[in-house]
C-alpha positions in Angstrom: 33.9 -8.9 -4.4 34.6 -12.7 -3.2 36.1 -15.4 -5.2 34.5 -18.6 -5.3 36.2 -22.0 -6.5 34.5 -23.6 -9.4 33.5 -27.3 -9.8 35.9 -27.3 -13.0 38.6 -26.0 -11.1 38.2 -28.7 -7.8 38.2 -31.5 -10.8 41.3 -29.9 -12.4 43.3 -30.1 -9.8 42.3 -33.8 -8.6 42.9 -35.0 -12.2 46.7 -33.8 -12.4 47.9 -35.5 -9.7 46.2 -39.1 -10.2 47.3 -38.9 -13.7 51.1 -38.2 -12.3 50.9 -40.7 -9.8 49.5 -43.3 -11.9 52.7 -42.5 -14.3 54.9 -43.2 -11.6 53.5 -46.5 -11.0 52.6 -47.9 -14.2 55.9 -46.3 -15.5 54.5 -44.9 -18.7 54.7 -41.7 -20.0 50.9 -41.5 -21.6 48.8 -40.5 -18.4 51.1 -37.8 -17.6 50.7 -36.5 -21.6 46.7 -37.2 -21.0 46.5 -35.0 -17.7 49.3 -32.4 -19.4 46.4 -30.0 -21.0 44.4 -30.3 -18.0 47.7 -28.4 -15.9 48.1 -25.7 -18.6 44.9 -24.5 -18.4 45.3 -24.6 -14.7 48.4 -22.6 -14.7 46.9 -20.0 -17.6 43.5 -19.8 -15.9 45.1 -19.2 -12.6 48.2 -16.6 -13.8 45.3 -14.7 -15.9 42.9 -14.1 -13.0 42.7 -11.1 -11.9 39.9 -9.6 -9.6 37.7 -7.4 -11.5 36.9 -3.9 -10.9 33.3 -3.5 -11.4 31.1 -0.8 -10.8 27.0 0.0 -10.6 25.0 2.6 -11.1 21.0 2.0 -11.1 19.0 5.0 -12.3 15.1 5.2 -12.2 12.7 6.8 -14.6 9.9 7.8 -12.8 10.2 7.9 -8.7 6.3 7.8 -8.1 3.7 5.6 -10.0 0.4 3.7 -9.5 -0.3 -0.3 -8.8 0.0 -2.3 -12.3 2.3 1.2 -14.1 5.8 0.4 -15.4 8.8 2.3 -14.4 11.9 1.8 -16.4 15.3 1.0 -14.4 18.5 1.6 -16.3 21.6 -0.5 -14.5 25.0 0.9 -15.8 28.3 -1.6 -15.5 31.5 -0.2 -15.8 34.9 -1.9 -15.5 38.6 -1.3 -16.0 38.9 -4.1 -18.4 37.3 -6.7 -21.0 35.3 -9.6 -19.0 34.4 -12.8 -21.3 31.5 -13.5 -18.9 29.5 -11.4 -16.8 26.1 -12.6 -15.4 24.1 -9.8 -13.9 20.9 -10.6 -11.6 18.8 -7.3 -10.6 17.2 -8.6 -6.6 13.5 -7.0 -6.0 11.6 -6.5 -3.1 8.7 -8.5 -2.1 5.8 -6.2 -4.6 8.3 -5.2 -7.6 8.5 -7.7 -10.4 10.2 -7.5 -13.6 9.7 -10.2 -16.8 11.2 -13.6 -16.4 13.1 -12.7 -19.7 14.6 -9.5 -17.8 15.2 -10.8 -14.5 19.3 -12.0 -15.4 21.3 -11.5 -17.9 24.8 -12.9 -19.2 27.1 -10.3 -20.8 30.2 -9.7 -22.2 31.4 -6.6 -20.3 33.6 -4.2 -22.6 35.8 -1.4 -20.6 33.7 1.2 -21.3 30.8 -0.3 -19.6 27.2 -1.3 -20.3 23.9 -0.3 -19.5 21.0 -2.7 -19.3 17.1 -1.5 -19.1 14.2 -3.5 -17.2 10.6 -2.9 -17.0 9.7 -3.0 -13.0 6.3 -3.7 -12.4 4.6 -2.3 -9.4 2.2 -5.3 -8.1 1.3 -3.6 -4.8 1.3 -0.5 -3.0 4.3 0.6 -0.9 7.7 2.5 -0.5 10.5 0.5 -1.6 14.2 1.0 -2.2 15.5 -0.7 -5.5 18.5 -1.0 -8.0 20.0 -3.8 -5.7 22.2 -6.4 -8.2 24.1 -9.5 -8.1 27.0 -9.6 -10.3 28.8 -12.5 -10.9 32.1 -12.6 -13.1 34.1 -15.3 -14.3 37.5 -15.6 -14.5 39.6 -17.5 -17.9 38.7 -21.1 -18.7 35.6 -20.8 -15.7 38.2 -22.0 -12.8 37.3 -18.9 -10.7 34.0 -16.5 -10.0 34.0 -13.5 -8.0 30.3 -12.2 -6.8 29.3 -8.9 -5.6 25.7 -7.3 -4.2 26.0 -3.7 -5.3 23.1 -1.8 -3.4 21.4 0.9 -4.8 19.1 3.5 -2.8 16.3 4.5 -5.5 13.1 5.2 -3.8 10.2 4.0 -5.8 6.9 5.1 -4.2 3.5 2.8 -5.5 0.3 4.9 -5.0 -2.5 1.9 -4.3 -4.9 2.8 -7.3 -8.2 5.0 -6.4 -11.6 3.7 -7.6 -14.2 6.4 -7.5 -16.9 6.4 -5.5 -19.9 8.4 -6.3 -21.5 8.6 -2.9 -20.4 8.6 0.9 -21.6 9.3 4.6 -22.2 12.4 5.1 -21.3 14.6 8.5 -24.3 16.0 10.3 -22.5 19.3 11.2 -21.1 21.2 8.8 -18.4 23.9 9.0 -18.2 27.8 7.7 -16.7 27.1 4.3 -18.3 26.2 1.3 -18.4 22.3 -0.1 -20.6 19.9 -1.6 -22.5 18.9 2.1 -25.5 20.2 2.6 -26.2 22.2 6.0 -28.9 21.9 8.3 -29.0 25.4 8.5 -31.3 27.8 6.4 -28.7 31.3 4.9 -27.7 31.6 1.2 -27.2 28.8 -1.1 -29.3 26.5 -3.8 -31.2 23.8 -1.7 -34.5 25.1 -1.6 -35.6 24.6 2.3 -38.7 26.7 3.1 -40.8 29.7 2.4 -41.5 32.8 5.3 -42.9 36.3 5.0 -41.1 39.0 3.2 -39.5 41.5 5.8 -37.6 44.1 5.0 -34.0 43.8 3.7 -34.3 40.5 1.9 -33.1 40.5 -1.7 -35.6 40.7 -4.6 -34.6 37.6 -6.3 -35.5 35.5 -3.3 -39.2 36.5 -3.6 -41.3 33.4 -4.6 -43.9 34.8 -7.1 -46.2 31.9 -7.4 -46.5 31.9 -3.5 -46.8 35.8 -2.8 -49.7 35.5 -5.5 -51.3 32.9 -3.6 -50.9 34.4 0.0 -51.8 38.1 -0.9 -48.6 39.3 0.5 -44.7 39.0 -0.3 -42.9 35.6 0.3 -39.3 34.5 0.5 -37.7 31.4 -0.4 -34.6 29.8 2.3 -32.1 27.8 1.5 -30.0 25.3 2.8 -26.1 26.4 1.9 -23.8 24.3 0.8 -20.6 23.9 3.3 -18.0 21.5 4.3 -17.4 19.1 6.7 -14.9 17.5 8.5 -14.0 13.6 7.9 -11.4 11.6 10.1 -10.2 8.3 8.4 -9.4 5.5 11.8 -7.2 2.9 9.9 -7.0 -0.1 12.0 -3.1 -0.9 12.7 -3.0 -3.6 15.2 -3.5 -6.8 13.2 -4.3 -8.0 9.6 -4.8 -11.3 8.0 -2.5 -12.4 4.6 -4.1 -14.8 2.2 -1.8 -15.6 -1.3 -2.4 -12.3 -3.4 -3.8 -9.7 -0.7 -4.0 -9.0 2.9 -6.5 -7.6 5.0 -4.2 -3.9 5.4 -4.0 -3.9 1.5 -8.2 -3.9 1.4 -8.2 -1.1 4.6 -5.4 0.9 2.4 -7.3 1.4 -0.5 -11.1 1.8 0.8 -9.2 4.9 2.7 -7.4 6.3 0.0 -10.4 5.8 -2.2 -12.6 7.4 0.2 -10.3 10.4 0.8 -10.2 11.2 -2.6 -13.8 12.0 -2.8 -14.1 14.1 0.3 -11.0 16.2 -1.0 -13.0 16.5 -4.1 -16.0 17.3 -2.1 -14.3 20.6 -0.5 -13.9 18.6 2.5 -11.3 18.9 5.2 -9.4 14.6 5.3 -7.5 13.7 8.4 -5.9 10.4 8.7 -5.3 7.7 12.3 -3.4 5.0 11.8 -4.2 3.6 15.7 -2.2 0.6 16.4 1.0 -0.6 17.6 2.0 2.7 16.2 0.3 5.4 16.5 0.3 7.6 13.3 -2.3 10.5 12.6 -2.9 13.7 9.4 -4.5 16.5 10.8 -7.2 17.4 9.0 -7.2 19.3 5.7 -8.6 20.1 2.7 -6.7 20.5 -1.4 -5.3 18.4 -3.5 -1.6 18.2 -1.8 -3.6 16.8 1.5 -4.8 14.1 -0.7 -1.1 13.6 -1.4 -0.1 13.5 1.9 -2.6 10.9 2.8 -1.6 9.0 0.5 2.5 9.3 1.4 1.0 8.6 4.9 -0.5 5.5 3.4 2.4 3.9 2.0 4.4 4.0 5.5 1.3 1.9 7.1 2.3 -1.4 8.9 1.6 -3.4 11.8 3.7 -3.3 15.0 2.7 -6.0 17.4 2.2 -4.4 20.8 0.3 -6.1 23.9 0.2 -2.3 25.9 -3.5 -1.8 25.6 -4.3 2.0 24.3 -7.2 3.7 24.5 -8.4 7.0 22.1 -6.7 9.2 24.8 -3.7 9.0 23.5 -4.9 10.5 20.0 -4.0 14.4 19.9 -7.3 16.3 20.6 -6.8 19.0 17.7 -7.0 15.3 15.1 -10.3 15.0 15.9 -12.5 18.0 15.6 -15.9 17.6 17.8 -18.2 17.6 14.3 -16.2 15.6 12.5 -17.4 12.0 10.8 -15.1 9.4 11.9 -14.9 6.7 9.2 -13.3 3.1 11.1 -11.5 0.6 8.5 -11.0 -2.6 10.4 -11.1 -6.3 10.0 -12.0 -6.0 13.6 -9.7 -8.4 15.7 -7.7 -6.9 17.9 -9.8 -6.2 20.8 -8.2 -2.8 21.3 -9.7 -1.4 18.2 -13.4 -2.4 18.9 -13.2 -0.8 22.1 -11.7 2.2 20.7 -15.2 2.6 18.2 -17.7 2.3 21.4 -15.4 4.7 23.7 -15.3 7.7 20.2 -18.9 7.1 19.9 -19.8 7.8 23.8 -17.7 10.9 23.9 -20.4 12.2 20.7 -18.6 11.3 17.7 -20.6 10.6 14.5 -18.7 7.2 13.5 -19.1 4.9 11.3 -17.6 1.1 10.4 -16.1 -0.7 7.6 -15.3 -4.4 8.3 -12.9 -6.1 5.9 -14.1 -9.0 6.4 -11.3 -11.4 7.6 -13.1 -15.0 6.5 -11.8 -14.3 2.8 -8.1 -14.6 4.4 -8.1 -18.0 6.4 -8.2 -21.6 4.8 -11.3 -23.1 6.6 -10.1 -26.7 7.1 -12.8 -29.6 6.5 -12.6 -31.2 10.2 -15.2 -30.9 12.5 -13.0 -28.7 14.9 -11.7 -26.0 12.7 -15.4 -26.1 11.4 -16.5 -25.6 14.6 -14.2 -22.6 15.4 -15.0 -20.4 12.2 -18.6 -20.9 13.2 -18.3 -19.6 16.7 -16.2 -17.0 15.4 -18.8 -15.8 12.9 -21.5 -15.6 16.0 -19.2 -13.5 18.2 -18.2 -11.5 15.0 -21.8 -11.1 14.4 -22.6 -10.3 17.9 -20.2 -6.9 17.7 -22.1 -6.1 14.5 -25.4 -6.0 16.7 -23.7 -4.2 19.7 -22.5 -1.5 17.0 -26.1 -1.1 15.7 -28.0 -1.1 18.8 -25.7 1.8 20.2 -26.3 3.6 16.8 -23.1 3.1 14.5 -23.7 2.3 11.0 -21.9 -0.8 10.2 -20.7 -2.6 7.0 -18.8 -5.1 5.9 -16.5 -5.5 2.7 -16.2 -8.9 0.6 -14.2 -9.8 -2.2 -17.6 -10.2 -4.3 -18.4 -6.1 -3.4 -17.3 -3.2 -4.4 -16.0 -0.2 -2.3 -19.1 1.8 -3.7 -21.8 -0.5 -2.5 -20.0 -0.5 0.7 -20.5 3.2 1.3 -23.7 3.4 -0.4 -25.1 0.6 2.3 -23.2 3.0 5.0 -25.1 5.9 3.6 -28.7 4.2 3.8 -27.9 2.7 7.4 -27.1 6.5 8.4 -30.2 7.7 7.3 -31.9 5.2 8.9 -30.3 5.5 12.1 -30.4 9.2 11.9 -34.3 9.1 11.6 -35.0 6.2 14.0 -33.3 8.4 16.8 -35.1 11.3 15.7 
């Protein structure tokens, strides 16, 4: 710990000498009896100081929770000896917070030690090492302090917080296990698809009755089955946009987690690409502990500035299966990126685009010039929008006024739409 020099001390020690030299010169004994406290309690305060040997320990409750939960975070503080005054500041990252009420407190530190509680808030999603403190301790009559960081290496993981959707895209090709997508194909399942003439070796309880009655012979029923599919999440890592409360990353983090969790729960196989400065990718599969990994995956998800431009070639083949949907979360402004959606779609990819729309996240000023420049920004914005939908890739675009489910359920429609008008 370092000792610091109070105020009280610096004016201590400038009030005994001028009160001995202006003895000396006025020749009376009454300013040296005036200044004669102030040098005993420099003398005692001095003598009695003594650095103090304190110790940390920071323990967590819970190691993973959910944006807006509470984890508890118990500090301990030992030391050898009494302290009369021990002020104790816990330092947060950038994300964490704790009460005003909680954030310092001054003790009175007994030798056994103490242990202090605070209620640590998780405002945002993220991986973040806490339990860091600043102690300060005061030595007798406040002439010295001694300070000390004591760092503490508690991992406290914040899940971003799901929000259900009830419908999403859907992948044209299906695989060989079963799932909630429906397949093109006609075999066993519970989609009705269309009726054909008995022939010999089909199961009774596919006869349709009401149709073999009508036709004067013996009629089956098909089915569509019911299989999985696979569904590749393309998290745009190059840039994002940071307004007050929420930047454009934070919006891209949770439309992916959220749309994850609903194609894990349909029995479908998830891969994550985080394609960027860094290049990050999840293989794809299928359970609840791939929705866990995805989400772990999530949290490590930053930005790295990079002017090398990259291309889908350096993505690992075996990440993106040939029938897989590709799902693209971007505020689309790196360059890179947008290049990246036309190239998948040319090599036969079924994509599809998110825009987080990056207007929300700049402070349009009210001169002509910066009115000027959003506008031409909108029309070029606008103008990749077109390109995407002329070459067949549904394309929509969040707002802080919609909700992730309206999102996919215009993403839905459009892929229909497209799907029939290149049928």
């Amino acid at each position: 710990m370092r000792s610091f020099v109070t105020p009280k001390l610096a004016a201590y020690a400038a009030a005994v000498p001028a009160g001995l030299i202006t003895a000396l010169f006025t020749g009376r004994i009454e300013p040296l009896l005036l200044m004669l406290p102030f040098l005993i309690t420099l003398m005692l305060g001095l003598l009695l100081a003594d650095v103090p040997d304190v110790r940390l320990q920071a323990t967590l409750s819970r190691s993973r929770i959910q944006e807006g939960d509470v984890a508890d975070l118990t500090v301990h503080i030992a030391a050898e000896s009494d302290l009369q005054r021990c002020d104790v500041a816990l330092l947060l990252p950038e994300g964490l917070g704790v009460p005003q009420r909680e954030q310092s407190v001054a003790l009175v530190l007994p030798s056994g030690g103490y242990g202090l509680t605070r209620h640590v808030r998780a405002d945002r999603w993220g991986a973040y090492f806490i339990g860091t403190s600043l102690v300060r301790c005061w030595a007798p009559f406040d002439l010295l302090v001694w300070e000390g960081t004591f760092v503490q290496s508690n991992e406290l993981r914040v899940y971003p917080r799901l929000e259900y959707l009830r419908v999403v895209p859907s992948p044209w090709k299906t695989n060989v296990l079963a799932g909630n997508e429906l397949a093109r194909t006609r075999a066993e399942g519970v989609e009705f698809a269309d009726v054909r003439a008995f022939v010999p070796g089909d199961a009774v309880r596919r006869i349709n009755w009401r149709v073999s009655a009508r036709r004067g012979e013996l009629a089956v029923n098909q089915q569509h089955p019911e299989r999985n599919g696979d569904v590749v999440l393309f998290l745009d890592t190059f840039a994002e946009l940071v307004a007050a409360t929420r930047s454009s990353l934070d919006v891209a983090v949770h439309l992916t987690a959220a749309l994850a969790h609903v194609y894990l729960e349909r029995r479908d196989r998830v891969g994550v690409i985080g394609f960027g400065g860094e290049l990050r990718w999840l293989e794809p599969d299928m359970g609840s502990r791939q929705l866990l990994r995805i989400i772990e995956a999530l949290l490590d998800t930053r930005v790295v500035l990079t002017y090398a431009w990259k291309t889908v070639t350096v993505i690992p083949s075996r990440v993106l299966p040939p029938s897989s949907l590709l799902i693209a979360v971007s505020p689309l402004l790196d360059e890179r990126f947008i290049k990246a959606i036309l190239d998948l779609h040319a090599r036969g990819f079924q994509i599809a685009v998110v825009e987080v729309s990056p207007f929300h996240f700049v402070d349009a000023e009210s001169d002509r010039v910066s009115s000027l420049g959003i506008r031409l920004w909108k029309l070029r914005r606008g103008l990749t929008a077109d390109e995407y939908l002329r070459r067949g890739v549904p394309f929509a675009s969040w707002t802080p006024d919609r909700s992730a489910e309206s999102i996919v359920m215009e993403l839905r429609g459009m892929q229909r739409w497209l799907r029939i008008a290149r049928a």
